[in-house]
GUKERO-160906 format. One record per residue (C-alpha): residue in one letter; x, y, z. Coordinates in nm, 3 decimals, decimal comma. Each point is the difference from the previous one (the first is absolute). Layout:
! residues N
PT;res;px;py;pz
PT;a;X;Y;Z
...
END
This chain:
! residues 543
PT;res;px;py;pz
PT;x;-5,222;-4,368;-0,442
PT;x;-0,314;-0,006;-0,240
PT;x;-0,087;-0,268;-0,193
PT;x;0,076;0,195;-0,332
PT;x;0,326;0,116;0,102
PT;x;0,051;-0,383;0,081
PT;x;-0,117;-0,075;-0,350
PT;x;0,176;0,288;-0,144
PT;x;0,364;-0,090;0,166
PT;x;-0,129;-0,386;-0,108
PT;x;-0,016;0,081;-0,363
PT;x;0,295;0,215;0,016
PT;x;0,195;-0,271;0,147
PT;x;-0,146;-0,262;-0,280
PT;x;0,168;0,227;-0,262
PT;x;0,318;0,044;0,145
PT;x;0,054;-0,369;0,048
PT;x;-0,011;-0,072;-0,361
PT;x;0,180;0,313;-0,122
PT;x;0,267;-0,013;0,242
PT;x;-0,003;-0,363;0,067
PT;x;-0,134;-0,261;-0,184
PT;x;0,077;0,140;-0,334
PT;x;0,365;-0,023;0,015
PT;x;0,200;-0,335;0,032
PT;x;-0,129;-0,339;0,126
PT;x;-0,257;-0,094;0,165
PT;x;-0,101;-0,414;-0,112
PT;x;0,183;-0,126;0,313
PT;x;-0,107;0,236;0,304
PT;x;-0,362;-0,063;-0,144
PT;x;-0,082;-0,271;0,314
PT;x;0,194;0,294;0,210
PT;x;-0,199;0,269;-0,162
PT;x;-0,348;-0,194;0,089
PT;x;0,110;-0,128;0,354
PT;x;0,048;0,430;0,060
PT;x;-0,294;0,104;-0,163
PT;x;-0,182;-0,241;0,230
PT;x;0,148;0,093;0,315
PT;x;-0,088;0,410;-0,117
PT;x;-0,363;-0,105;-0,061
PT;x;-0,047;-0,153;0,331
PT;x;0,225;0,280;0,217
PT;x;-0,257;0,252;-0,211
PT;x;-0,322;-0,164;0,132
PT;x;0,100;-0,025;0,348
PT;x;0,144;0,400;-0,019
PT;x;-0,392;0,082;-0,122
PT;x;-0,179;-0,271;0,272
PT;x;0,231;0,202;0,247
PT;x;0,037;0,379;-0,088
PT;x;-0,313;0,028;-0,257
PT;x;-0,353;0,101;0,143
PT;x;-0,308;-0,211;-0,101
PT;x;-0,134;-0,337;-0,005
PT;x;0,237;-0,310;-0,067
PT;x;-0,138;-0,065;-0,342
PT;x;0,027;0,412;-0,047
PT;x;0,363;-0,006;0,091
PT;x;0,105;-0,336;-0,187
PT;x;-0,181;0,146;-0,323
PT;x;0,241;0,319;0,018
PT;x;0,307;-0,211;0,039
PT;x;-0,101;-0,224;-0,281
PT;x;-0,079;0,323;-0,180
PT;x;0,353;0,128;0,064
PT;x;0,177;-0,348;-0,067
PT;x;-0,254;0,004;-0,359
PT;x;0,142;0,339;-0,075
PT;x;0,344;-0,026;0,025
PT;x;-0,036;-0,319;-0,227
PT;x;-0,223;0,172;-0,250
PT;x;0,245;0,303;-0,021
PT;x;0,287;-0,221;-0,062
PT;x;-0,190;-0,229;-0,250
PT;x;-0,092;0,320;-0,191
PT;x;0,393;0,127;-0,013
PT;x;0,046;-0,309;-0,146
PT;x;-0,220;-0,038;-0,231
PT;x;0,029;0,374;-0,159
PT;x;0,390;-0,067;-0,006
PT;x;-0,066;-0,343;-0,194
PT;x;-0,180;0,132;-0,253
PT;x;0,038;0,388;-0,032
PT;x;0,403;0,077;0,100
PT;x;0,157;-0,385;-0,051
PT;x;0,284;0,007;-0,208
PT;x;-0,176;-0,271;-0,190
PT;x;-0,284;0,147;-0,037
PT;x;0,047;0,024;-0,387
PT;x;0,021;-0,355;-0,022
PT;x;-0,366;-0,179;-0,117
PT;x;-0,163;-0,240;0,201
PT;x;-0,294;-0,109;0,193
PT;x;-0,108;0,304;0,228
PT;x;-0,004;-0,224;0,304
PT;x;0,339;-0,143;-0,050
PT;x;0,152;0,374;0,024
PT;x;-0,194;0,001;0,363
PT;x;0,111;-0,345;0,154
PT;x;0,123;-0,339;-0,079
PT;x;-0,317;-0,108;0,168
PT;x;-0,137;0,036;-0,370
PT;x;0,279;-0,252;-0,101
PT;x;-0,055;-0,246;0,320
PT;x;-0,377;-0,032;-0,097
PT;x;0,039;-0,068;-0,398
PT;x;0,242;-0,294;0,184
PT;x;-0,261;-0,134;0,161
PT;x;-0,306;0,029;-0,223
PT;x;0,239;-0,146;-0,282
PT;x;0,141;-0,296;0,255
PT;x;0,355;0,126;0,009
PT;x;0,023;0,039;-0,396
PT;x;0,229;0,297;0,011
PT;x;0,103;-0,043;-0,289
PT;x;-0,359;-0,002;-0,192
PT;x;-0,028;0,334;0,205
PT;x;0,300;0,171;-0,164
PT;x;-0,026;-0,146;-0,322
PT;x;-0,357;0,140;-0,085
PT;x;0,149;0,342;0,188
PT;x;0,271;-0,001;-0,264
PT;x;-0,299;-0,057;-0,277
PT;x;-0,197;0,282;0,151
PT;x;0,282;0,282;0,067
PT;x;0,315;-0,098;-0,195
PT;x;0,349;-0,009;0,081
PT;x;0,019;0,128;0,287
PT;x;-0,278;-0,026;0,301
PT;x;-0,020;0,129;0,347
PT;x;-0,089;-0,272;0,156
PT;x;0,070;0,146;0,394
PT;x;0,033;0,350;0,142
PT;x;0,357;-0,028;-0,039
PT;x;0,038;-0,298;-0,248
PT;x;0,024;-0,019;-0,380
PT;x;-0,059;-0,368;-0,250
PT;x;0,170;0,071;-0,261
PT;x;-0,064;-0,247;-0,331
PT;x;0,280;0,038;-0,182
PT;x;0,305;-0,187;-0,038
PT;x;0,285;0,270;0,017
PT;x;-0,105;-0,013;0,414
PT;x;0,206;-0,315;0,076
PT;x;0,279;0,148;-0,087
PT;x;-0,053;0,373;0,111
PT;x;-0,069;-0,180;0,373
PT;x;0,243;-0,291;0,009
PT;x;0,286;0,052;-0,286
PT;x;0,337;0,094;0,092
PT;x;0,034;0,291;0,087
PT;x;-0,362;0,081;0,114
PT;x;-0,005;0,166;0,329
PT;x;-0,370;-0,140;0,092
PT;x;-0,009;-0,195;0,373
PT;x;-0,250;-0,242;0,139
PT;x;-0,366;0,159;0,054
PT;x;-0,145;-0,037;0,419
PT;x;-0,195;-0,328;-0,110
PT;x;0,379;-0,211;0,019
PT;x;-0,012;0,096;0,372
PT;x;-0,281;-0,288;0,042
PT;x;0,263;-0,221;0,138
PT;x;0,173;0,262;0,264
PT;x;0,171;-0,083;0,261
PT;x;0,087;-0,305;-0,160
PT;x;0,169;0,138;-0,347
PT;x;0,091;-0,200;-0,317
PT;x;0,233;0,079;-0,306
PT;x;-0,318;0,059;-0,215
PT;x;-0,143;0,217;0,246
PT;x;0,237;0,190;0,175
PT;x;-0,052;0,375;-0,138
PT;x;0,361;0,082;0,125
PT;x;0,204;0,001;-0,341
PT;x;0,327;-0,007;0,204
PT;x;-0,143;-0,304;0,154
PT;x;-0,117;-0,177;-0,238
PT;x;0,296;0,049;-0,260
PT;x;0,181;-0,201;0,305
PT;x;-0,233;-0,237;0,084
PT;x;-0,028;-0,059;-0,389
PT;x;0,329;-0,094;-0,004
PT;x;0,024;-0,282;0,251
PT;x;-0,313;-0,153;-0,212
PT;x;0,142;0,023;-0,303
PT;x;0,269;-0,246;0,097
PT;x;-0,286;-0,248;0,041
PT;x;-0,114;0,037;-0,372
PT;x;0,346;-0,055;-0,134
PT;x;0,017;-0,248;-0,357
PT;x;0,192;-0,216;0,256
PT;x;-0,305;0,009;0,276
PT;x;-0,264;-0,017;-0,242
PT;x;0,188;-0,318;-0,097
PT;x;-0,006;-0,183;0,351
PT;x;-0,376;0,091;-0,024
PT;x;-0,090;-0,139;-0,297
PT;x;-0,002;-0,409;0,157
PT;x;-0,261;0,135;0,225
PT;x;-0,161;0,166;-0,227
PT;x;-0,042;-0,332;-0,163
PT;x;-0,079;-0,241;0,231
PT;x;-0,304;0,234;0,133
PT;x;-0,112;0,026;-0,344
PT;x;0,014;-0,390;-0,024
PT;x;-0,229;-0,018;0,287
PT;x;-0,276;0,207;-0,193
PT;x;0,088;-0,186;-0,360
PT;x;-0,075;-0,350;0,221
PT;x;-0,360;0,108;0,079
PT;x;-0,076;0,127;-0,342
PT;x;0,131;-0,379;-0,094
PT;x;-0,237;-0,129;0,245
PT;x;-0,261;0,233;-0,104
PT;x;0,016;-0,060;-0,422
PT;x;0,057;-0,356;0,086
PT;x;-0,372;-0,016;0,195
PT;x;-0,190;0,285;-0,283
PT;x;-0,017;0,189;0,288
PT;x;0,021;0,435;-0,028
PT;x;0,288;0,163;0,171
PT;x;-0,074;0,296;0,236
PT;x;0,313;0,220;-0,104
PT;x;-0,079;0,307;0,155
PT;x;0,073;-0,195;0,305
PT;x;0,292;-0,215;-0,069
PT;x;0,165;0,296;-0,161
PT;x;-0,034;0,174;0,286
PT;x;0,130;-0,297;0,223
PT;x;0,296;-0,035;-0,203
PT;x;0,144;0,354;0,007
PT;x;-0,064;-0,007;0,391
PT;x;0,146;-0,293;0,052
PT;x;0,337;0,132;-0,212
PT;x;0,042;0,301;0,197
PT;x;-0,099;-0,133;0,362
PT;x;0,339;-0,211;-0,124
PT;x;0,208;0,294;-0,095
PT;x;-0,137;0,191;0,276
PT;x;-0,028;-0,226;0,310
PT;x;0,201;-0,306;-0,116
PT;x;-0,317;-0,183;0,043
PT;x;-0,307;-0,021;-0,261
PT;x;-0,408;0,023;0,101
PT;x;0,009;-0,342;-0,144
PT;x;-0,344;0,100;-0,159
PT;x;0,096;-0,185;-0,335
PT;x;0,074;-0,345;0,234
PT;x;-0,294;0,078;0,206
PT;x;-0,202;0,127;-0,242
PT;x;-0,176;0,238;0,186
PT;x;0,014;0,380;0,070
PT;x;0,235;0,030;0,318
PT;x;-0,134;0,212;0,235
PT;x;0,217;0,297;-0,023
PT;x;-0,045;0,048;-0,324
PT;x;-0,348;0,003;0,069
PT;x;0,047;0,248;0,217
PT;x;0,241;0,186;-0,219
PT;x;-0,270;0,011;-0,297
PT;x;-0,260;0,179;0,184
PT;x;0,216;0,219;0,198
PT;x;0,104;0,124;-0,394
PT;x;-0,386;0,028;-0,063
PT;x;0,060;0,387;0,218
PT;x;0,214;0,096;-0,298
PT;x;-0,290;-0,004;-0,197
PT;x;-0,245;0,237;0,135
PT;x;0,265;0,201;0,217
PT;x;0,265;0,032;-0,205
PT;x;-0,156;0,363;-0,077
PT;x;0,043;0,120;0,361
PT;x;0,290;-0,157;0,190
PT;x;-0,052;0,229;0,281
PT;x;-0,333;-0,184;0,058
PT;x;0,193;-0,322;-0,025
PT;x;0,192;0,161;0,284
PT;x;-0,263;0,050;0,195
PT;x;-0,116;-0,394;-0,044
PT;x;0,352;-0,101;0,057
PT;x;0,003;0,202;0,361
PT;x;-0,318;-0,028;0,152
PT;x;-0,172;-0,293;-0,101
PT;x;0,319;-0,262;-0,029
PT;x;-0,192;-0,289;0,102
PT;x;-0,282;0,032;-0,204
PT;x;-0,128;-0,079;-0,385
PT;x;0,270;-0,027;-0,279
PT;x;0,218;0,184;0,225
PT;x;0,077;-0,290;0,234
PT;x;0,064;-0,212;-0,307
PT;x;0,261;0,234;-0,106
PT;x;0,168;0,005;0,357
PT;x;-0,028;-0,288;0,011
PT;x;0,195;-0,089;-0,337
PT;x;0,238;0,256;0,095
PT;x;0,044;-0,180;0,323
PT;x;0,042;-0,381;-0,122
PT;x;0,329;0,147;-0,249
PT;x;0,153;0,179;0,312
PT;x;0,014;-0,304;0,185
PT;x;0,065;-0,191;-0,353
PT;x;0,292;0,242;-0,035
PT;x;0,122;-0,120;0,379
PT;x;-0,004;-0,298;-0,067
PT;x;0,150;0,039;-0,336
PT;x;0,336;0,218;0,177
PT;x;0,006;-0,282;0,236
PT;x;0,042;-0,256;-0,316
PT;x;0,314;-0,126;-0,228
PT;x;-0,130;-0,125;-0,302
PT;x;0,130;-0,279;-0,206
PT;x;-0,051;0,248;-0,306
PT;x;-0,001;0,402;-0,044
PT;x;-0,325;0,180;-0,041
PT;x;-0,088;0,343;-0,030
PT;x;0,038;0,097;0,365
PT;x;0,355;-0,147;0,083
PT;x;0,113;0,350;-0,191
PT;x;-0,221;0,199;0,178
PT;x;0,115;-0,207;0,348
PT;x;0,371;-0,035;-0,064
PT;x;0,034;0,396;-0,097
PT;x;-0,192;0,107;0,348
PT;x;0,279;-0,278;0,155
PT;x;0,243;0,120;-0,155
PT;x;-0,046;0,388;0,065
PT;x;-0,084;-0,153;0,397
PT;x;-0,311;0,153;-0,055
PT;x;-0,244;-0,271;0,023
PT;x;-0,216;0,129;0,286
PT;x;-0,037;0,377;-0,172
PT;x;-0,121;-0,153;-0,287
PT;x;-0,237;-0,238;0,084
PT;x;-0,273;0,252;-0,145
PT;x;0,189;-0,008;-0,330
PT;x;-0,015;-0,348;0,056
PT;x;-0,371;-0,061;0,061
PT;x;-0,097;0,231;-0,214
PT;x;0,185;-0,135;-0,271
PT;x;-0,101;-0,358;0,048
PT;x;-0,373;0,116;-0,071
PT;x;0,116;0,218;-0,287
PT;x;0,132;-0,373;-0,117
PT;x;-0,343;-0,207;0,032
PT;x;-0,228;0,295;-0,098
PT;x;0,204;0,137;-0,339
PT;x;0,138;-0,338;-0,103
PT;x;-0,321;-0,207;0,032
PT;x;-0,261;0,259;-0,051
PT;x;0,140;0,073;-0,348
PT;x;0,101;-0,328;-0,150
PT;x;-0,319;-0,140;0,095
PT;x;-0,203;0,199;-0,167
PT;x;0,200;0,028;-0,308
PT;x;-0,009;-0,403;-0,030
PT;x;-0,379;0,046;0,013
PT;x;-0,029;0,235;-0,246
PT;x;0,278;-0,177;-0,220
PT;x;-0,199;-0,326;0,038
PT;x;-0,323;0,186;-0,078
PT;x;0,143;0,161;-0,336
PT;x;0,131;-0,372;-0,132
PT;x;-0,363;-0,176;0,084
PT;x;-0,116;0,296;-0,214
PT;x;0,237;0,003;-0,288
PT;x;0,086;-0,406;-0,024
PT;x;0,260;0,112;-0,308
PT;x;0,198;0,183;0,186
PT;x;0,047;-0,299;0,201
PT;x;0,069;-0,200;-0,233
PT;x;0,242;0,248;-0,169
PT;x;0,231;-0,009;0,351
PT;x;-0,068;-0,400;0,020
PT;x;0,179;-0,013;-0,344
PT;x;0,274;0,270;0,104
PT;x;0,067;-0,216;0,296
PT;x;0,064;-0,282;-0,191
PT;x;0,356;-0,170;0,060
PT;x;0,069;0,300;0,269
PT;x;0,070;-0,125;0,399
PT;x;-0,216;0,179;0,169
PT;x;0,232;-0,040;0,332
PT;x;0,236;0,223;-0,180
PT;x;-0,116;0,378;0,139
PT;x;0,246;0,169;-0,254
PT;x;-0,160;-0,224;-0,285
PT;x;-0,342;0,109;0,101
PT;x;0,088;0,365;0,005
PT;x;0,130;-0,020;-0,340
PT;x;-0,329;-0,120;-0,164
PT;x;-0,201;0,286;-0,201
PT;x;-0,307;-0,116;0,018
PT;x;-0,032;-0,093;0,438
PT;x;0,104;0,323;0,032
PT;x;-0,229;0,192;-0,225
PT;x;-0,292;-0,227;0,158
PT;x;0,119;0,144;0,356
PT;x;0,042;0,351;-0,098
PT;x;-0,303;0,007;-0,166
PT;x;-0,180;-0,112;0,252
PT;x;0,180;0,241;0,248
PT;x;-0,112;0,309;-0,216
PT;x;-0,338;-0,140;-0,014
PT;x;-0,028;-0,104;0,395
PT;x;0,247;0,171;0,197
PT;x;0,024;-0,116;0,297
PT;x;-0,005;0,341;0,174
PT;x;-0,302;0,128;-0,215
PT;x;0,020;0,375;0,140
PT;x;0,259;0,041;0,297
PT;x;0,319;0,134;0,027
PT;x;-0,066;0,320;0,121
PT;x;0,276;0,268;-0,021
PT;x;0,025;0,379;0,145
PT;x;0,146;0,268;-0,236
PT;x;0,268;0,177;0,139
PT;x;-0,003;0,349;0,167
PT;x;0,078;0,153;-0,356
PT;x;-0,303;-0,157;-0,186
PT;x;0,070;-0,258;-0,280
PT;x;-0,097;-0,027;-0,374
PT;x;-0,181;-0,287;-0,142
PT;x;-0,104;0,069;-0,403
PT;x;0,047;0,322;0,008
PT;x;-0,219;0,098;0,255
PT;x;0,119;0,123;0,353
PT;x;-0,091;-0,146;0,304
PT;x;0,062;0,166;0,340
PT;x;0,234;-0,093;0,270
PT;x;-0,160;-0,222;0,273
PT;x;-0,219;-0,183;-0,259
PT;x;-0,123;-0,359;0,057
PT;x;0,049;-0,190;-0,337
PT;x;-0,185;-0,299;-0,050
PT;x;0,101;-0,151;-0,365
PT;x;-0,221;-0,298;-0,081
PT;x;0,104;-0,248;-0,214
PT;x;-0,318;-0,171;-0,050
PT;x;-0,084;0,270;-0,191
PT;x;0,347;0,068;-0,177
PT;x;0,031;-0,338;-0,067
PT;x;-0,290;0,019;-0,192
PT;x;0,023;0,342;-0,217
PT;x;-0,059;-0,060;-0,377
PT;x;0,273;0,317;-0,053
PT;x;0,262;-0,238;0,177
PT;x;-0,099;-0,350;-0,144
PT;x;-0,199;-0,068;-0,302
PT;x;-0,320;-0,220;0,026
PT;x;0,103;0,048;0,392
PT;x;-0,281;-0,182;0,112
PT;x;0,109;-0,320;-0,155
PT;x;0,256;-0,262;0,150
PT;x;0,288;-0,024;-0,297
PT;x;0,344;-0,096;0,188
PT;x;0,169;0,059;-0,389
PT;x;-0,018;0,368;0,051
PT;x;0,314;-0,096;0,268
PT;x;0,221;-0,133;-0,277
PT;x;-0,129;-0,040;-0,343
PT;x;-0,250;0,238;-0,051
PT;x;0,186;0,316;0,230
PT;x;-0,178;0,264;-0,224
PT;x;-0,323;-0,078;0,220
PT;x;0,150;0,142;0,286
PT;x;-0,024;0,364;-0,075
PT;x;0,162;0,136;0,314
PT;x;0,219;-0,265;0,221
PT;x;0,020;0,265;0,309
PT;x;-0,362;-0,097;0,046
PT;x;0,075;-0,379;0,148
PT;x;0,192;0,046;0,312
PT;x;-0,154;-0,296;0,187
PT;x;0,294;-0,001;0,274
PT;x;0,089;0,372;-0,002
PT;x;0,305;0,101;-0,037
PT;x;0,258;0,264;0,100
PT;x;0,106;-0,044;0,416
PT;x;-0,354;-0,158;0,055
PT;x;0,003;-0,285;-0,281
PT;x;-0,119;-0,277;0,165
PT;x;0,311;-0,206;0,158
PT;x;-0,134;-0,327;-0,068
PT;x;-0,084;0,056;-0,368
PT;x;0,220;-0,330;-0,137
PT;x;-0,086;-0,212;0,265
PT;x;-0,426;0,067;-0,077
PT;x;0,160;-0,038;-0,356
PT;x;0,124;-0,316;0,041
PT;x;-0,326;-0,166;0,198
PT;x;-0,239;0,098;-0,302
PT;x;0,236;-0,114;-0,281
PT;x;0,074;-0,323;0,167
PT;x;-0,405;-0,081;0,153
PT;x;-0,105;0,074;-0,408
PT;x;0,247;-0,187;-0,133
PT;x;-0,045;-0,318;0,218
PT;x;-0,351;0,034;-0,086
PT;x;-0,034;0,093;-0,334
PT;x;0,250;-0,262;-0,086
PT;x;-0,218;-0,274;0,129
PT;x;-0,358;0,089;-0,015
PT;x;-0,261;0,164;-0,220
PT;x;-0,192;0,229;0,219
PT;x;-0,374;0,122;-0,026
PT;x;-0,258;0,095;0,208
PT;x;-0,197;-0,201;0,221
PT;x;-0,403;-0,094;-0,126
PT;x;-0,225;0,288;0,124
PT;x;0,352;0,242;0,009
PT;x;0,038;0,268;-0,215
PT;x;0,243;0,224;0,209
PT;x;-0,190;0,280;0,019
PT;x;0,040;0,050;0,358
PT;x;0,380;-0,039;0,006
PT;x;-0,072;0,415;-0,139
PT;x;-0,311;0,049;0,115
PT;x;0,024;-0,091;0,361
PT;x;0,382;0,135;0,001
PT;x;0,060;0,245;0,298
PT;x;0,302;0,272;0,023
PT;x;0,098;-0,044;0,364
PT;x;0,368;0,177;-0,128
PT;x;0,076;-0,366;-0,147
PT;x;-0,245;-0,146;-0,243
PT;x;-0,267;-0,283;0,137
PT;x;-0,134;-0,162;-0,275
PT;x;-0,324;-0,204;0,047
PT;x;-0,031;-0,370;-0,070
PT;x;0,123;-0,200;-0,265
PT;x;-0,071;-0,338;-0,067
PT;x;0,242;-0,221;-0,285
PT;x;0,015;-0,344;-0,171
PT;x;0,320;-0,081;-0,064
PT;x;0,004;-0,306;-0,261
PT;x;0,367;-0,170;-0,041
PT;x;0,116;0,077;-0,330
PT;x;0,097;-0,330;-0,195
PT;x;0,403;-0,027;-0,039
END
């Protein structure tokens, strides 16, 4: 055979693969697969030429190359036109290159150090509404989404980037809505009033641990590093409810390792969220290397935490003797040891990775606006703060917290949903069936048609002054329909109590040469928000 009718059948071949292949369904987790193949093809077509082709070695390994380059080139260029001529979302605006590949996306990650946000929030200045922001991916800005993709009713399922945890599967990632309305279930029973009740003591006694050093701290004029403390306390709280055993990082007052590990395994969020087929590709063929052995091994350490955990009989419930009594129960304890695993890392990332970041910010937002600290101090007055329902009655903690959820959500642009087969409306505008959403609340959190003088940090607008909150559907910081986030009260409960014993006994400010600048500037969007540093005073207030 010639070496244009190779070429010929090459390009040929290129084309059919994405019109007949590639183009339909998914693809994200065959991607290692898919490589490992396309491999194997390259090197079975340079030995066919060194064998059956005529010419020198470098003549023959040029027209395999040639062949190999073709069929690429043919399929790249199928792609491509598709993408931007014949798309279904091709009348969506955007940035050219984001209609090609997600590439585009991965790269603004980097260049911007993992501020997706930043990215979509000057893509929302530049095109409006709604953005293509992927070949098959729309941002929409506009707060009628949240409940279009997640209110009842809504027939919108996980998007491929939730698969990031396969074959270990969690209740917030599972894209099975059979199995996760059952799995949902079994954890809800562990966020009863009556279990959020036998949390609270814990609750307390970790939060004791970080109001001691502050003591310490004020006592000595000494600044407080509370991006870390925050971070130690939430970890410690749900290596309790998860594990029955804490990292101890508040006692030790160090990172532990594992959370170490944990942080900069969730730094691949970042730049890869874009393309979790990629992230596939890490996950399969270079395990033991870079971030990704950090994230194995994280995901290792709560396997064997969870082993341990099965093996255990605790004095006092935590969030996994539901999970472990219903898989005992239903004799199914071996079958659903993925559930399990998966579930116990779906504990430490969502319940620490949120709450820490929100005390941050909520810290950050008092240094800057010392009457609004002073304003809770006073509403706190005569209250005991060891009372949770007392707490959740108070106005003025709770506007503080909301407020400083719609201004730093802890999930700044994630949540991805898929429309269903049938296409979904979102403002009046239709988008087709097999759509990635993305819905950032960064942005929506911040839209001057939702909240007036959005930019500023007023808790009132949450009780006293409700006609600067415009359009309410626009704060949905923990979801809401079936995907709501499951431990919404207990998070609840953490913040309100942390700012109360706080607030109640210190004035806060920032440390000398901090302004707090980087607690924004240096933030990164790795799915949950990572704000950078924050140094406080906190000065005991005079009784």
């Amino acid at each position: 055979m010639s070496l244009s009718t190779k070429a010929i059948l090459a390009a040929a071949t290129g084309l059919a693969s994405h019109n007949l292949l590639f183009i339909h369904g998914e693809w994200h987790m065959q991607a290692p697969r898919l490589l490992r193949i396309y491999i194997v093809l390259t090197c079975v077509i340079c030995v066919e030429e060194l064998r059956y082709s005529s010419g020198s070695v470098v003549e023959r390994l040029g027209s395999a190359l040639l062949i190999i380059g073709i069929y690429a080139l043919s399929l790249l260029a199928s792609l491509v036109v598709y993408r931007t001529v014949f798309h279904r979302l091709r009348s969506f605006p955007g940035p050219f290159w984001a209609r090609v590949s997600k590439f585009w996306h991965v790269e603004k990650c980097f260049s911007s150090s993992s501020q997706n946000h930043i990215v979509l929030d000057r893509l929302h200045e530049k095109y409006g509404t709604f953005v293509r922001t992927g070949p098959n991916e729309i941002s929409i800005f506009h707060p009628d989404v949240f409940a279009a993709t997640d209110g009842p009713g809504n027939t919108c399922s996980k998007a491929v980037w939730y698969d990031f945890l396969l074959p270990e599967v969690a209740v917030n990632t599972t894209r099975d809505k059979a199995a996760h309305d059952q799995r949902r279930r079994i954890w809800d029973h562990g966020f009863t009033k009556k279990a959020l009740a036998q949390y609270d003591e814990r609750i307390r006694s970790y939060a004791t641990y970080l109001e001691e050093h502050i003591a310490k701290s004020a006592k000595q004029g000494h600044s407080v590093d509370v991006t870390a403390w925050f971070y130690w306390f939430s970890f410690d709280v749900m290596g309790d409810f998860a594990f029955a055993r804490s990292f101890d990082m508040l006692r030790d007052e160090k990172w532990h390792h594992v959370v170490i590990m944990l942080r900069r395994a969730m730094s691949l969020l970042g730049p890869l969220s874009p393309v979790p087929w990629l992230a596939q590709i890490g996950f399969s063929l270079i395990p033991g290397y870079w971030v990704v052995k950090d994230w194995y091994s994280m995901m290792n350490w709560c396997k064997n935490r969870m082993t341990d955990r099965i093996a255990m009989e605790p004095e006092k419930l935590d969030v996994s003797s539901y999970l472990i009594d219903a898989s005992v129960k239903n004799n199914s304890l071996e079958q659903d040891r993925h559930w399990l695993n998966g579930d116990s890392i779906a504990i430490i990332i969502a319940g620490s990775d949120t709450v820490a970041p929100t005390l941050v910010f909520l810290f950050y937002e008092l240094a800057q606006n010392p009457t609004q600290a002073d304003r809770l101090h006073a509403e706190l007055a005569g209250i005991d703060i060891s009372n949770s329902q007392a707490l959740q009655d108070l106005p003025h903690l709770n506007g503080i917290i909301n407020e400083t959820l719609r201004i730093h959500p802890p999930v700044p642009s994630g949540g991805y949903r898929e429309t269903p087969a049938e296409g979904l409306t979102v403002a009046d505008t239709y988008i087709p069936g097999g759509t990635t959403i993305v819905a950032p609340r960064f942005t929506i959190g911040r839209l001057e048609s939702c909240f007036e003088n959005a930019a500023q940090f007023v808790p009132e607008r949450w009780y006293s002054r409700p006609e600067m909150v415009r359009n309410k559907k626009a704060f949905a910081p923990f979801s809401q329909g079936r995907y709501s986030c499951v431990g919404k009260n207990l998070a609840l409960g953490e913040l309100r109590y942390v700012t109360a014993l706080l607030v109640a006994k210190y004035h806060i400010g920032f440390a000398p040469g901090e302004s707090g600048v980087d607690v924004e500037g240096k933030m990164k969007d790795q799915f949950t928000a990572a704000p950078g540093g924050l140094r406080l005073m906190f000065t005991k207030r005079e009784i």
